[in-house]
N, C-alpha and C positions, 0 to 999 in steps of 0.2 A: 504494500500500500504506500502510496507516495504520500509523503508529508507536505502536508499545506501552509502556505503561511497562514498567519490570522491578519486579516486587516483590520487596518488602525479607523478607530470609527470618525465619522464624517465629521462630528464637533471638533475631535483632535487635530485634525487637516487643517480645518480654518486655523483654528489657535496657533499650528504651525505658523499659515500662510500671515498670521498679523503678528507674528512674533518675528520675520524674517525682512517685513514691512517697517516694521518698528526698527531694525536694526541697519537698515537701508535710510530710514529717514532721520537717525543717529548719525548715523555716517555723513550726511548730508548737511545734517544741523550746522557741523564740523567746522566747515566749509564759507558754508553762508553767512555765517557772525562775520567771516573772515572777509568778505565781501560788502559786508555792508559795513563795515569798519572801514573798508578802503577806499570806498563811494565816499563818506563822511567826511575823509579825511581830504580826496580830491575836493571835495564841495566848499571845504573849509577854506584849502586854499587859495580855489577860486576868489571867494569871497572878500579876501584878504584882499589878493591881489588888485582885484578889482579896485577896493576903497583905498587902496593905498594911491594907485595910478588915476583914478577917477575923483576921490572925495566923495565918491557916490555910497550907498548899497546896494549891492547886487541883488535885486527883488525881481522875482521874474515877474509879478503881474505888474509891476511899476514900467519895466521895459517892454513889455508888451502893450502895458495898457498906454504908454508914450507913441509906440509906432499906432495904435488904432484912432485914436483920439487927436493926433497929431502935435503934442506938445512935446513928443521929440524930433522932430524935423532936422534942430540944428545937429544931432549924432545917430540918426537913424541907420547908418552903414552900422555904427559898435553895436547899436542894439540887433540889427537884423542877422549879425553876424552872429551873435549871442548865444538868439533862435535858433540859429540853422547849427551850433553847436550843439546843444541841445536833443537837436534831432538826428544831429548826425554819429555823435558820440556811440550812442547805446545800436544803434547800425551796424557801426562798425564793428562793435564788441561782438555781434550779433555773426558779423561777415566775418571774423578770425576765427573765433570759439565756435561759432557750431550752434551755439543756444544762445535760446531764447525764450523762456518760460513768461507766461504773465497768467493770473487771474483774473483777468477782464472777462466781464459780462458779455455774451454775443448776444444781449437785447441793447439795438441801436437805441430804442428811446430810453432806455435807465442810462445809458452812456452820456446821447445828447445831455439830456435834464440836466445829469452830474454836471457836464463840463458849463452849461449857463448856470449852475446855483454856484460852483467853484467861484467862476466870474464876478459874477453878483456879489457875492459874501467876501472878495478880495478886496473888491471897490470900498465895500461896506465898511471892512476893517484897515484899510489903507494899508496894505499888503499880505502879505502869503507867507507861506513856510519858508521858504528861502531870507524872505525880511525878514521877518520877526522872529522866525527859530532862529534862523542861522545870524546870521545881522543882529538883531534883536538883542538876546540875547548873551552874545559873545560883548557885548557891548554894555551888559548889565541895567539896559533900558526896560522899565517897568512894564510901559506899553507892549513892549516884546512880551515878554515873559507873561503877561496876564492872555496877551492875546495867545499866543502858543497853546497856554493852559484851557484856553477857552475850545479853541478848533480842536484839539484832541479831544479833550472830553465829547463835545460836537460829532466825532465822529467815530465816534465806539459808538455811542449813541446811536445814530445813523443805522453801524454795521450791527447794532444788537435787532434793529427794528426793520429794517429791508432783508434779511438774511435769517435771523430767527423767531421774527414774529411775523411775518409777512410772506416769505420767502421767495421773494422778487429776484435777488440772486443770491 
């Protein structure tokens, strides 16, 4: 009589299967701190450099909202250049490495909406995460730092209420 194995029952397979996930996304954790420590630190001294060369801060809805409104006419090439860094940067990362991950929504209108409340609420606050976290901030400016405090909060909020009560995405 041949000996049979016993199979391993169906619950135990998963448990495998999320214990080998888990150590995959360990692995990965590793990595990404590492990543986004080194985005920070480029951002950083961007920002620097910028104030240092310009006297400005480097706000991206301030340079943006200057090329659309037209009250940067007279440095519209630095800002446009900016942008198109911006865009072109994480491109390129995209065109050497291979990857490219995001969690973005493929619902156009939760996209749209985001990107005009973003707008809105940049206006509103007289800059964005780049002023007022980065800038802000680093600068020991109250305004920064309350407002920063505020948009986060703002937006766990957000992700608690479109994503786990709502589940839009």
């Amino acid at each position: 009589m041949a000996a049979t194995r016993r199979q391993r029952p169906k619950l135990l397979q998963g448990a495998d299967q999320q214990a080998l996930s888990l150590r995959k996304s360990r692995k990965n954790m590793q990595t990404e701190w590492i990543l986004g420590l080194a985005g920070g630190v480029l951002i950083g001294i961007a920002a620097s450099i910028f104030l240092l060369v310009n006297g400005r801060i480097m706000g991206a809805s301030g340079i943006i909202g200057g090329l659309v409104d037209g009250s940067g006419r007279a440095d519209w090439v630095e800002r446009a250049a900016l942008i198109a860094g911006l865009i072109a940067a994480p491109a390129a990362i995209i065109l050497f490495t291979g990857e490219g991950e995001t969690h973005l929504t493929g619902n156009w209108v939760v996209i749209i909406a985001a990107g005009l409340l973003v707008g809105v609420g940049t206006r509103l606050a007289n800059g964005c995460t780049s002023g007022h976290g980065v800038c802000g901030i680093s600068r020991l400016s109250l305004r920064g730092i309350v407002a920063t405090a505020f948009y986060i909060g703002a937006g766990g909020l957000t992700m608690v209420l479109f994503k786990h009560v709502w589940g839009i995405i």
